[in-house]
C-alpha positions as CSV (number, residue, x, y, z in Angstrom):
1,X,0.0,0.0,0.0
2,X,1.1,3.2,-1.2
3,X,1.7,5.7,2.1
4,X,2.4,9.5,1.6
5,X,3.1,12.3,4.2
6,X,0.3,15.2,4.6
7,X,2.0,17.0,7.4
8,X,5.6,16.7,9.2
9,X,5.9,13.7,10.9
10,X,2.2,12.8,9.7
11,X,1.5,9.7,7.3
12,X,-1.1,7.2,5.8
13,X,-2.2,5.3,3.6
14,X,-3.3,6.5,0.5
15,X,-7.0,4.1,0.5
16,X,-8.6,5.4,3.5
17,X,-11.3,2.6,5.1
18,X,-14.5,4.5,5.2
19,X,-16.8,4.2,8.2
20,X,-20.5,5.0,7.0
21,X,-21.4,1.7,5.6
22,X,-20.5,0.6,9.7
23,X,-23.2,3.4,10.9
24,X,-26.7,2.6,12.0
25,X,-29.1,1.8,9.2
26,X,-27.1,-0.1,7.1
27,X,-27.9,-3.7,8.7
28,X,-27.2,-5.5,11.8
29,X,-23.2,-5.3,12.7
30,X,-21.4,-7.9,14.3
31,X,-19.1,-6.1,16.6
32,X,-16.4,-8.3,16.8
33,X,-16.4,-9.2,13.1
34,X,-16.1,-6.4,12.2
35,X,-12.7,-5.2,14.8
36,X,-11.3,-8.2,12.8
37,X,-12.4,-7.1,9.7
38,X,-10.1,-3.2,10.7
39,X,-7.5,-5.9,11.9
40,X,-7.1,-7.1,8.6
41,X,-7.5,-3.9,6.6
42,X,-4.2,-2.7,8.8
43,X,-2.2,-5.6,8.4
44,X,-2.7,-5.3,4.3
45,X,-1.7,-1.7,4.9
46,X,-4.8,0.3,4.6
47,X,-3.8,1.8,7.9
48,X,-5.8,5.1,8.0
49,X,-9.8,5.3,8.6
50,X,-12.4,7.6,8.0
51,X,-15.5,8.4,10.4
52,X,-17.9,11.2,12.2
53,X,-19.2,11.7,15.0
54,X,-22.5,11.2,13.5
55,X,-21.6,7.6,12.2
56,X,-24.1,5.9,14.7
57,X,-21.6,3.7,16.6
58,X,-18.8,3.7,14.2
59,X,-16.5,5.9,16.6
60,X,-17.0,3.6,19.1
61,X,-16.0,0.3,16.9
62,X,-12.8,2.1,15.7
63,X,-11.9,2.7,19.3
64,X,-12.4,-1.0,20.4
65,X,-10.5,-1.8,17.2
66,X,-7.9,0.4,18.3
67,X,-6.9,-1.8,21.9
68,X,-7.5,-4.9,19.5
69,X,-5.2,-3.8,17.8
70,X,-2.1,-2.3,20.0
71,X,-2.7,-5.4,22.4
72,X,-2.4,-7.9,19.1
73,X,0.4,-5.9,16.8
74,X,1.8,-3.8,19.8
75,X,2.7,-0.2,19.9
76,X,4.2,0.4,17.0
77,X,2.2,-1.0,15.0
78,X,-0.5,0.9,16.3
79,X,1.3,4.2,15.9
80,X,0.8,3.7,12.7
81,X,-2.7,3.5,12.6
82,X,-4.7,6.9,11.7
83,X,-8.1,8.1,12.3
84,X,-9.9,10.6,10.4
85,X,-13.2,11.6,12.6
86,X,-16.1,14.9,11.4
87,X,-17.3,17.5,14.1
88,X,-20.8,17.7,12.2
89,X,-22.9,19.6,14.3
90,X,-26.4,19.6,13.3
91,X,-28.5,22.0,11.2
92,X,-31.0,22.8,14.0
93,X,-27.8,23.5,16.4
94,X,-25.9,26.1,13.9
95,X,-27.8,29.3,15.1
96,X,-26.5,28.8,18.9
97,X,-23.3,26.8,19.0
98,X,-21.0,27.7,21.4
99,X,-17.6,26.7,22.4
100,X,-18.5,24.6,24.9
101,X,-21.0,22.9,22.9
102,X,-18.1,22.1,20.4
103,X,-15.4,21.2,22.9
104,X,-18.1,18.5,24.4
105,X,-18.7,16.7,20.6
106,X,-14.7,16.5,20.6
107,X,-14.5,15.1,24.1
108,X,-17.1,12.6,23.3
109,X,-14.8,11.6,19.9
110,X,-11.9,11.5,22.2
111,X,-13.9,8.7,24.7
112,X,-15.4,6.7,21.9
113,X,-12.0,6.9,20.0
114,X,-9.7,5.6,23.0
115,X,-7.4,9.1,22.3
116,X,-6.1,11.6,24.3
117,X,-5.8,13.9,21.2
118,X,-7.8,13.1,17.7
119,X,-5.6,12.6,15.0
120,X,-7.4,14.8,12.7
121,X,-11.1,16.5,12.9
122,X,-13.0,17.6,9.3
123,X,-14.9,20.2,10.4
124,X,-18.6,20.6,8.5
125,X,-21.1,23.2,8.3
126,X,-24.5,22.9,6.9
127,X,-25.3,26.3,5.9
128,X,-23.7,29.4,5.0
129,X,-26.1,31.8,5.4
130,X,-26.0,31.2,9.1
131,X,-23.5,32.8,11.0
132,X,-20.9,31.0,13.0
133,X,-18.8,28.6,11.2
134,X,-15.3,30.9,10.5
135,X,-16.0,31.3,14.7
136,X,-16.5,27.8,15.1
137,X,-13.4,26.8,12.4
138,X,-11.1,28.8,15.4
139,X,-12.6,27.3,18.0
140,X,-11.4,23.7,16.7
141,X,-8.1,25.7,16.5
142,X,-8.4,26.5,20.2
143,X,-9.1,23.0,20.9
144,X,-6.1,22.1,18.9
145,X,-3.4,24.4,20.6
146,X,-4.9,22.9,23.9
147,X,-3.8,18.9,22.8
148,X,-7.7,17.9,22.1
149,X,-7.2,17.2,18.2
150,X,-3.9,17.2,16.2
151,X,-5.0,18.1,12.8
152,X,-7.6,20.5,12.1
153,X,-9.3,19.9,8.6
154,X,-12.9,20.3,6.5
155,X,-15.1,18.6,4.8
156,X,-17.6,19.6,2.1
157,X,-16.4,23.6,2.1
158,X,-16.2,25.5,-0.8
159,X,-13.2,27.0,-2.3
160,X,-14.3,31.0,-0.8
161,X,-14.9,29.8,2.8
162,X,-11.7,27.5,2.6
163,X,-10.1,31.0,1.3
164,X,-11.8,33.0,4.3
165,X,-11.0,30.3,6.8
166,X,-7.5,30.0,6.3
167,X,-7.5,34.0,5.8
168,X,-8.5,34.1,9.2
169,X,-5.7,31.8,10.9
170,X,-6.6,28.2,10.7
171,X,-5.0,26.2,8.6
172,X,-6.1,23.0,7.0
173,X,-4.3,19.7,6.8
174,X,-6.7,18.5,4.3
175,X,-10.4,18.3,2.9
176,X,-12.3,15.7,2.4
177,X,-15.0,16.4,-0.7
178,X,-16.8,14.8,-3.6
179,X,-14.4,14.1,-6.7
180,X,-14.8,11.4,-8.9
181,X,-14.7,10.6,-12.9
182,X,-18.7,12.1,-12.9
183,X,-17.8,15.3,-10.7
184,X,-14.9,16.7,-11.7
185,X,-16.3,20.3,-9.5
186,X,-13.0,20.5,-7.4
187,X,-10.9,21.3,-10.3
188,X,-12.5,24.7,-11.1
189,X,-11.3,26.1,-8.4
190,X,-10.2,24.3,-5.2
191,X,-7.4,22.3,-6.4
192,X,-5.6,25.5,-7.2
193,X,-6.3,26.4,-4.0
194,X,-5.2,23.2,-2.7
195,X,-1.8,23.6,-3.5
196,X,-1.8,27.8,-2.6
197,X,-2.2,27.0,0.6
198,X,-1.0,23.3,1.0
199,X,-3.5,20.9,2.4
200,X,-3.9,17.4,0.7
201,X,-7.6,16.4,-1.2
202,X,-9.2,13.3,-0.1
203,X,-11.9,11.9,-2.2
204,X,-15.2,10.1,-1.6
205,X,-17.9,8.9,-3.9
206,X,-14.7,7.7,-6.3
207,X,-17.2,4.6,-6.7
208,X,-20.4,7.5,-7.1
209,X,-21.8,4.3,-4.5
210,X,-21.0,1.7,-6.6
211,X,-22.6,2.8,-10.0
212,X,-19.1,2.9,-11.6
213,X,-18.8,-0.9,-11.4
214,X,-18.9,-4.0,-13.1
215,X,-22.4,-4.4,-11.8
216,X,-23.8,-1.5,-14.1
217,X,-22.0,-2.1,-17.1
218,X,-24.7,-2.6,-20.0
219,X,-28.0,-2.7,-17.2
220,X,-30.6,-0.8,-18.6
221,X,-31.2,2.9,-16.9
222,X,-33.0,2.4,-13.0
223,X,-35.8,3.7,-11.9
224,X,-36.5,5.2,-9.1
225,X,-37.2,4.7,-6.3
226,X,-33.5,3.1,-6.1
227,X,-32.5,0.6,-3.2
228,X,-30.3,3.6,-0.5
229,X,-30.2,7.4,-0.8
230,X,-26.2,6.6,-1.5
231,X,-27.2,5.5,-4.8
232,X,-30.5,8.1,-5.0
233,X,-27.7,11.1,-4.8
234,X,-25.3,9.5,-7.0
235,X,-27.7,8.8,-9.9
236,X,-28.2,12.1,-9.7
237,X,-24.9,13.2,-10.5
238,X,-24.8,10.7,-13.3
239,X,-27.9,12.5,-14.9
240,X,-26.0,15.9,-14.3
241,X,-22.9,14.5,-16.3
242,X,-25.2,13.7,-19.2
243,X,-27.2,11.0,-18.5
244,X,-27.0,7.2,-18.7
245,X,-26.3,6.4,-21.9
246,X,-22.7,8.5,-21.3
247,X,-22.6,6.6,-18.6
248,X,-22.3,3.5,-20.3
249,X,-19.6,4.4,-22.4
250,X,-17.4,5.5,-19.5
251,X,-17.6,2.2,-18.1
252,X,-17.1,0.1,-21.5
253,X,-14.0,2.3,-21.7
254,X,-13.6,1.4,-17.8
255,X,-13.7,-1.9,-18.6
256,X,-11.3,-2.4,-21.1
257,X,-8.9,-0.1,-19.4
258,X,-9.7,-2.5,-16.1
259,X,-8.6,-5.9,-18.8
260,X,-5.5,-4.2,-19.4
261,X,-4.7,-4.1,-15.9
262,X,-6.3,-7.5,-14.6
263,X,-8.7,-5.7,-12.2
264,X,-12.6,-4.0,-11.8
265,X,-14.0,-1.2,-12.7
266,X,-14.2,0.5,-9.4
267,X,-10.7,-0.2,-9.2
268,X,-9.6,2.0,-11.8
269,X,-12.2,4.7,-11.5
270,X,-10.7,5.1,-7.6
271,X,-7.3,4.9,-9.3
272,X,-7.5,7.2,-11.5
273,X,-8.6,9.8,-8.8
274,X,-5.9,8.9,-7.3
275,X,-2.9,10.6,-10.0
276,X,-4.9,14.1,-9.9
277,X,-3.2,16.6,-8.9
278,X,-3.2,17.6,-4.6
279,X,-5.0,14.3,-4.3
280,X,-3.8,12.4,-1.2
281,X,-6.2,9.4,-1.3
282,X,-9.4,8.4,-1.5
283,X,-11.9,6.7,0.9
284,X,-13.4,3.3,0.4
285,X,-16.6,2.3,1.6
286,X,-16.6,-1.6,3.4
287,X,-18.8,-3.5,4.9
288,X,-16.4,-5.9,5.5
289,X,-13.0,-7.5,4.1
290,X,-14.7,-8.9,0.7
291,X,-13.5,-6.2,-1.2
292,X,-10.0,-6.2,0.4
293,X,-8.1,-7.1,-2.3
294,X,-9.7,-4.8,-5.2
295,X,-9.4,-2.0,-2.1
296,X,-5.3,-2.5,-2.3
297,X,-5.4,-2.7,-5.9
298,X,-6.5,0.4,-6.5
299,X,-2.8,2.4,-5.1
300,X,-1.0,-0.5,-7.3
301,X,-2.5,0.1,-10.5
302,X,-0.2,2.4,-12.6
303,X,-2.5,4.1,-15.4
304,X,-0.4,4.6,-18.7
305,X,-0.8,7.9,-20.5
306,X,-3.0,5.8,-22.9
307,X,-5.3,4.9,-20.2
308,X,-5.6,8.4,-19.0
309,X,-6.5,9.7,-22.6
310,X,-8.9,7.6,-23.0
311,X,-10.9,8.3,-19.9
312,X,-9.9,11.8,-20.9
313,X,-12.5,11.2,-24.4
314,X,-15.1,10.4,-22.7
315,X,-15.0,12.8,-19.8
316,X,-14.8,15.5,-22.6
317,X,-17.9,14.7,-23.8
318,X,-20.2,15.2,-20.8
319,X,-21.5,18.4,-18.9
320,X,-19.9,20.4,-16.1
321,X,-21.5,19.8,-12.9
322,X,-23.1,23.4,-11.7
323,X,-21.3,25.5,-9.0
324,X,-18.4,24.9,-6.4
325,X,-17.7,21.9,-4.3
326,X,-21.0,20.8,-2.6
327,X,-22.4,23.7,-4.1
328,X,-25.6,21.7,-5.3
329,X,-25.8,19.6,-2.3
330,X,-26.4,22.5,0.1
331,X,-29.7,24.0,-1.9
332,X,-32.3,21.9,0.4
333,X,-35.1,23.1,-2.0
334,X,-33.1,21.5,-4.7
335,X,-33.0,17.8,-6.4
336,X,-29.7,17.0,-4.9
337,X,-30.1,19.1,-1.1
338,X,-33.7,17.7,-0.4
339,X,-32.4,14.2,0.2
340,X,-30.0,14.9,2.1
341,X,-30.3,14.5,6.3
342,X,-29.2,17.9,8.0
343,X,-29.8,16.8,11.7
344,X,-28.3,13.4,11.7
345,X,-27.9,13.0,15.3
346,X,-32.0,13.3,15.7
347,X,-32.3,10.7,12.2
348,X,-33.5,13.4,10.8
């Protein structure tokens, strides 16, 4: 596995283990399955995971995973281990947050984690147009400078209140944001900011939740209502991009980029995120270990120039997706805000 440095002394792996498919709502988890299930992901080298503080119960599995863990592979080994959590406070809380209020979410991360200090916190905000999140951004750095979190990041910001942010004295190790093959929004304007002020991309929805896989290629167009909300939000983006019959002829060029290099589709789309420029890594979603060896796959895969040009063609050929980063998610009235959940400790 592939490994790169974000900050001094600060390293992992460049396929982050994402923890939402863990959370509540997603079927019955089998606690100790799935710590050996983490177990095995670290040992193949995927060594950094993703969660949130709104992840029903996912904090909390990392943390026993965590003792598993250092009590199993010892210290070191553990010290290798990173975890990426969210400070995600709800909509309905925005309009009264206070420092306190903050600095209790983080403790909580801090129990359910098993850490003194949080590696790194990806700080989100629901909406703009009420006040509080530059204030709430330096209150994470208070938090910081007092040993509570180690890395102060964002997720899901836009490339003007990234600018204001860091303009007002906090500085971002990275942000986590959508950026895949179908929603190519970051490179208008926040990779350039990206490197400007030097944090590192990480990307999820590479997979747009498992519609750029084998299991699409040639399947007539789905109706709705589809199976989760993960699929739901990524259809639409496929309709944005131009609709499904594009779609199909990015993944027959998928797929025969994908026989070239003895592996899935997935794989390469996640790959290919992977040799954009500022991008760090990218986030999986698992369940479990199934997908293990596709997940490693996708840092080993070396695209050719060929392979790039021809994903290049295609991507030519649809639309730009409308605004900034998360820009389309964060109009509730619209078709991609209105199914999304704003107050997702009340599973709301």
């Amino acid at each position: 596995m592939q490994r790169i440095t974000i900050a001094p002394g600060y390293e992992i792996s460049r396929v982050i283990r994402g923890g939402w498919q863990l959370a509540g709502g997603h079927g019955a988890v089998d606690t100790e399955s799935a710590i050996d299930d983490m177990i095995a992901f670290a040992d193949a080298g995927i060594t950094t995971f993703d969660c949130a503080d709104i992840y029903t119960g996912v904090e909390e599995l990392i943390g026993r995973f965590r003792l598993a863990y250092g009590n199993q592979r010892g210290t070191e080994a553990l010290s290798r281990i990173r975890v990426h959590t969210k400070f995600v406070p709800d909509l309905a809380v925005l309009p009264v947050i206070t420092k306190a209020y903050v600095e209790g979410v983080i403790d909580t991360s801090r129990k359910r984690l098993n850490l003194d200090c949080l590696d790194l916190v990806q700080f989100h905000w629901w909406a703009y147009d009420i006040p509080g999140w530059q204030e709430t951004a330096g209150w994470l750095k208070e938090l910081q400078q007092a040993g509570k979190i180690g890395k102060v990041s964002a997720t899901n910001f836009d490339t003007d209140h990234i600018e204001a942010i860091v303009a007002s004295g906090v500085s971002f190790t990275s942000l986590q944001l959508q950026y895949s093959l179908l929603d190519l929004r970051p490179e208008k304007r926040m990779v350039e900011l990206a490197a400007d002020k030097d944090f590192s991309l990480f990307c999820y929805g590479t997979v747009a939740g498992g519609f750029l896989g084998d299991r699409w290629l040639g399947q007539p167009e789905p109706e709705h209502p589809l199976e989760n909300r993960s699929l739901t939000k990524y259809k639409l983006i496929i309709d944005d991009f131009g609709g499904w019959e594009l779609f199909q002829a990015l993944l027959s060029t998928l797929r025969k980029i994908a026989d070239r290099h003895d592996v899935d589709i997935a794989t390469i789309a996640s790959a290919a995120m992977l040799t954009k420029p500022g991008v760090a890594a990218v986030i999986v979603g698992a369940r479990n270990r199934d997908h293990l060896p596709s997940n490693l796959a996708i840092a080993n895969v070396k695209l050719t120039d060929t392979d790039l040009a021809e994903i290049e063609l295609i991507l030519r050929q649809g639309n730009e997706l409308e605004g900034d980063v998360y820009t389309l998610e964060r109009d509730r009235e619209g078709r991609h805000g209105s199914i999304m959940k704003y107050n997702l400790n009340k599973g709301e």
